[in-house]
C-alpha positions in Angstrom: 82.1 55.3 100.1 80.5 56.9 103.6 81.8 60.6 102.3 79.7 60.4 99.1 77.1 62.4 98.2 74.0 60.3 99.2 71.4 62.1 97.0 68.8 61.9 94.2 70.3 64.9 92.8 72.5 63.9 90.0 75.9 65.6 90.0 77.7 67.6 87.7 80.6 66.3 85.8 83.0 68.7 88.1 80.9 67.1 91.4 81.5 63.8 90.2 85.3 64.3 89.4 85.6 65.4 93.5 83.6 62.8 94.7 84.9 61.3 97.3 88.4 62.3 96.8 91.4 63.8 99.7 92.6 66.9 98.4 96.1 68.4 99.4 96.0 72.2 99.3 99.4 74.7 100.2 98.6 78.2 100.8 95.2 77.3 102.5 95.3 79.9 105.0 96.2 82.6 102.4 93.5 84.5 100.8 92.5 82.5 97.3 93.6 79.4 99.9 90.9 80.3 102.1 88.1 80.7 99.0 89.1 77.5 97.2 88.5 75.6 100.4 85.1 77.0 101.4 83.9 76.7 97.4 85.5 72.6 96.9 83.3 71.9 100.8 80.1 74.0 99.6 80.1 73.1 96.1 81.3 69.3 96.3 80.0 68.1 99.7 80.9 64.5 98.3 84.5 65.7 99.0 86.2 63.3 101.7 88.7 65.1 102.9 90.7 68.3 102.7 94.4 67.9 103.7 96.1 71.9 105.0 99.6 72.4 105.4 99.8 74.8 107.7 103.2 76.4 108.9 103.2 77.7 113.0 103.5 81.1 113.0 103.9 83.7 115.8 103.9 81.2 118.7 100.7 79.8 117.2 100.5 75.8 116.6 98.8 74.4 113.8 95.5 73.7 115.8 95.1 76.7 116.5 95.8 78.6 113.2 93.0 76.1 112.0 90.4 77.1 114.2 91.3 80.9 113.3 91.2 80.0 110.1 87.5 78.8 110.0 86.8 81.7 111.8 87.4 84.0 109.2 83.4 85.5 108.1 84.2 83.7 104.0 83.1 80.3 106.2 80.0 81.6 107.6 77.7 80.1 104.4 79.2 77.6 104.8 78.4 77.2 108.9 74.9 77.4 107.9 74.7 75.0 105.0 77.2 72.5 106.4 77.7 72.8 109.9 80.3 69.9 110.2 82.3 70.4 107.5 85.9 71.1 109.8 85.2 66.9 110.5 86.6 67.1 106.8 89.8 69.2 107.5 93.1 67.6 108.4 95.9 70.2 109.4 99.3 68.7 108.5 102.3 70.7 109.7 105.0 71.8 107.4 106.6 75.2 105.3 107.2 75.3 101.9 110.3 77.2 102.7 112.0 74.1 104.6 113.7 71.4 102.7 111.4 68.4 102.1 108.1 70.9 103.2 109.2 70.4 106.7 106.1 67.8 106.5 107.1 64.5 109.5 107.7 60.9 107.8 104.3 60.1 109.5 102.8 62.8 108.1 104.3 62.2 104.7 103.2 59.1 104.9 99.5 59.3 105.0 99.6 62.0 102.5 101.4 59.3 99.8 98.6 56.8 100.8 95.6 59.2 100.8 95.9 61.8 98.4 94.4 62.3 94.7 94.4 65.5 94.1 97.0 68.6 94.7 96.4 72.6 94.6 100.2 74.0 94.8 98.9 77.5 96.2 101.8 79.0 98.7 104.2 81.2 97.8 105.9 84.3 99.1 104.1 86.9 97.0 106.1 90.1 98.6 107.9 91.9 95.6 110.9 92.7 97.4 111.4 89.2 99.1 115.2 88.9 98.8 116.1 86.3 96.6 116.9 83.5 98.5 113.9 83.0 100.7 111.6 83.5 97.6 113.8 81.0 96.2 113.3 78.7 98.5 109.2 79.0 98.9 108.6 79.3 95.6 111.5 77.4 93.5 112.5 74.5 96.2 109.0 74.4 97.6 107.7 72.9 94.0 110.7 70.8 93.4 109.6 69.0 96.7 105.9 69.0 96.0 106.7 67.1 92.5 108.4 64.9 94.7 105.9 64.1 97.3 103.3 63.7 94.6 105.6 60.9 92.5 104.7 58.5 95.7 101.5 59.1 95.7 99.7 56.2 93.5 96.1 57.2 93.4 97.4 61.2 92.2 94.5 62.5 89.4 95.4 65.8 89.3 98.2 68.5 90.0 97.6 72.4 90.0 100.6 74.7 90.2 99.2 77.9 90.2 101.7 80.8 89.2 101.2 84.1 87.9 100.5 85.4 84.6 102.9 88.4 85.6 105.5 85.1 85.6 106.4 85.8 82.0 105.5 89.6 82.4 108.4 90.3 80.2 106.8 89.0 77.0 104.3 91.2 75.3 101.9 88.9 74.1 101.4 86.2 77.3 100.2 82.7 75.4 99.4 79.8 77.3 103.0 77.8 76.5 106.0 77.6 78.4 108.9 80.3 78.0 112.7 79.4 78.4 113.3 80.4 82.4 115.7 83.0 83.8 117.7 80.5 85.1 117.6 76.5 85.5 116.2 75.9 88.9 118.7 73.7 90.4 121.7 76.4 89.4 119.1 78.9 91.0 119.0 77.0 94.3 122.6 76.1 94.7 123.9 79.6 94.1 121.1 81.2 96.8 122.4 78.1 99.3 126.2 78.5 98.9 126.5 82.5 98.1 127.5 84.9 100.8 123.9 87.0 101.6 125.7 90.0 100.8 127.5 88.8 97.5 123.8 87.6 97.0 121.8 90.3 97.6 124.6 93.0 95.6 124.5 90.6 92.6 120.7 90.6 93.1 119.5 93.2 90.3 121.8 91.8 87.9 120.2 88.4 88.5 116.9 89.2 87.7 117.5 91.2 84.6 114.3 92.2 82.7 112.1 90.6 85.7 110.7 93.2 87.6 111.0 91.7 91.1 112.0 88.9 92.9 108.5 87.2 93.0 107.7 86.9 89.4 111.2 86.1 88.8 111.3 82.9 90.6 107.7 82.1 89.6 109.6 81.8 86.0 111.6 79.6 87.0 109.3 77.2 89.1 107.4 77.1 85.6 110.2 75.8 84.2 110.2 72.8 86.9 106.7 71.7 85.6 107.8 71.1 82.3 110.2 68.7 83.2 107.2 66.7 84.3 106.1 65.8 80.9 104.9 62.3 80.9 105.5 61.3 84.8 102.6 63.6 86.6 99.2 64.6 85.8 100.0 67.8 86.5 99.4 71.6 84.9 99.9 75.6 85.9 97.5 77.8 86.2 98.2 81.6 85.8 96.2 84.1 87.2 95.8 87.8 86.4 95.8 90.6 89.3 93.6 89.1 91.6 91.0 91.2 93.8 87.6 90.7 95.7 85.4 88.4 95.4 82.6 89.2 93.2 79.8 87.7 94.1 80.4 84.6 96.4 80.0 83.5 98.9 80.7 87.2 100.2 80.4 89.9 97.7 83.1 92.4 97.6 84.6 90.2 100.7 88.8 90.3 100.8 91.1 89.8 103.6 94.5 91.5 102.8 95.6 95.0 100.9 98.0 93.6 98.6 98.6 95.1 95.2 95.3 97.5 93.9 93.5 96.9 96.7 96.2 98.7 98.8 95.4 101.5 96.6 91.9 101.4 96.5 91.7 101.4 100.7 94.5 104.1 101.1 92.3 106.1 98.7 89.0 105.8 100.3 90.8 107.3 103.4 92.3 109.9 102.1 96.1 108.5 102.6 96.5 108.3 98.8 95.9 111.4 96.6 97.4 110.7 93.3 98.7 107.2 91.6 101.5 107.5 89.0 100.0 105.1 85.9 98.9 106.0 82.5 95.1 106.0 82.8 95.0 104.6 79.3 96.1 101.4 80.1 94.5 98.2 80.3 94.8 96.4 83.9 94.4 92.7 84.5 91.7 92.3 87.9 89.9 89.5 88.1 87.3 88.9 90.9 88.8 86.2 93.5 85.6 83.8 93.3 85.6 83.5 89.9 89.5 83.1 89.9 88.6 80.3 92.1 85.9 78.6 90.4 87.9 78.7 87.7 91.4 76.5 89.4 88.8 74.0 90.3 88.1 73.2 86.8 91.1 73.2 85.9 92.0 70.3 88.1 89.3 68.6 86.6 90.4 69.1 83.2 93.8 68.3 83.9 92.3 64.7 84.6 90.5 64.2 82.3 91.3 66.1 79.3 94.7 66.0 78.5 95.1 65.7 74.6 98.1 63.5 76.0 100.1 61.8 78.6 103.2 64.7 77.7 100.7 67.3 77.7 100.5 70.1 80.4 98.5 72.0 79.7 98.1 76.0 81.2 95.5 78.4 82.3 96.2 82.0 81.7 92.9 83.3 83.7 92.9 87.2 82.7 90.1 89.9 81.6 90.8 89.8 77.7 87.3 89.5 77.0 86.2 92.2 79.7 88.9 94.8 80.5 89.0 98.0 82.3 91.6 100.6 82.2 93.7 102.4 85.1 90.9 105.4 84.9 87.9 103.3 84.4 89.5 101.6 87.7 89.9 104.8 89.7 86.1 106.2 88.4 84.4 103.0 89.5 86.2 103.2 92.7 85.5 106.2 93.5 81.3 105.1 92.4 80.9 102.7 94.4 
């Protein structure tokens, strides 16, 4: 195969698992979208392709939100190391929001024939998205990735990655399913034939003990993987609050102010002078590159080391073994 790696150096089992493989990724011009692109090109230049669905946005096409996308600074070690690596990027238009992705028969078509491996990334992540468009990004959006994926015959490997906050109202978070809210197809046909207002005033009953609409329908999409049991190689992985990178490719480099690091910027200018939160308590951050390193082993691992064909398995990646607290947060902040 011309895209392999054509090198003495032998290659790690992870290296050889990407070899030579076309990768689907949604959510690729989000932020842990844009690291686990520029980590899978760096780290497994034996990689063929890399297949974006990217949505036009603000009177942008597609082309062109790809070649903003590579200009983002998290590319530039990778420029230097691999100057031609956009020869391996494919931009496939589509929206997880639309029925069927919003992806054209052509385009569908050469997914199905070329893909092996999937990273289910995109997802409205606002808190107060009302419930039917998170619904339909995060809930719909899955059911017709699963679909997609059951016509593609050479599919290794499935990541759904969710939110360990999707079961947030447990207080011990183990890597198993929970019972959902709410089946997902009664979800979607009540936010598709409800009146909005009916919708958004029964909203808050709806969602119960779930804080929000986000992690609410992230519960349910859950729900939607284990119904795969047996046809997919497929598996969720849950992350914990995730912030900056750590050390790669950029330390300390991040591109939005969602959830602490809101807090953290506001505060470093002076727009934030107090936080309600009980010091004492233990948050969940974990550094985006690591967070990313570790989604692309579990891709491999859904491959290859399933203890069955029913099994899917999950990923809760959180900071048990290295935690910090709300004040340790706001002292090291302040440090450095």
């Amino acid at each position: 195969m011309e895209s392999s790696i054509k090198s003495d150096k032998k290659l790690t089992p992870i290296q050889e698992f990407y070899n030579g493989q076309n990768i689907f990724i949604t959510g690729g011009t989000g932020f842990m979208g844009k690291l686990l692109i520029e980590k899978l090109l760096r780290s497994c230049p034996g990689i063929k392709c890399i297949y974006i669905l990217i949505r036009p946005k603000k009177g942008k096409e597609i082309l062109q939100r790809g070649n903003e996308l590579f200009e983002d600074t998290v590319f530039s070690k990778l420029k230097e190391e691999q100057p031609k690596f956009k020869d391996k990027i494919v931009c496939i238009q589509g929206d997880c929001a639309l029925p069927n992705l919003g992806i054209t028969p052509l385009d569908k078509d050469i997914l199905m024939k070329e893909i092996s491996i999937i990273f289910h990334l995109a997802a409205t992540i606002r808190f107060n998205e009302n419930i039917k468009s998170a619904t339909h990004t995060n809930v719909r959006g899955v059911k017709d990735m699963i679909s997609l994926s059951k016509e593609m015959p050479n599919l290794k490997s499935f990541v759904h990655v969710s939110t360990v906050y999707s079961q947030c109202n447990h207080n011990v978070i183990e890597e198993k399913f929970y019972d959902p809210p709410m089946d997902d197809d009664m979800l979607i046909n009540l936010v598709d034939n409800m009146n909005k207002k009916l919708l958004d005033d029964i909203t808050p009953k709806l969602l119960g003990s779930w804080p929000n609409s986000y992690v609410y329908t992230k519960s349910v999409a859950e729900n939607i993987i284990k119904k795969q049991a047996g046809l997919i190689p497929i598996g969720i992985f849950r992350p914990g609050i995730v912030i900056s990178t750590y050390r790669e490719p950029i330390p300390g480099w991040v591109d939005n102010l969602n959830g602490p690091m809101g807090i953290f910027a506001a505060a470093a200018k002076g727009l934030i002078r107090s936080h309600h939160c009980d010091g004492s308590v233990r948050i969940d951050l974990v550094p985006a590159d690591l967070t990313t390193n570790a989604l692309i082993i579990s891709a491999w691992d859904i491959a290859n080391n399933r203890r069955s064909k029913d099994d899917i398995p999950i990923y809760n990646y959180v900071c048990n073994e290295n935690p910090i607290t709300y004040e340790e947060m706001r002292t090291m902040t302040f440090k450095y």
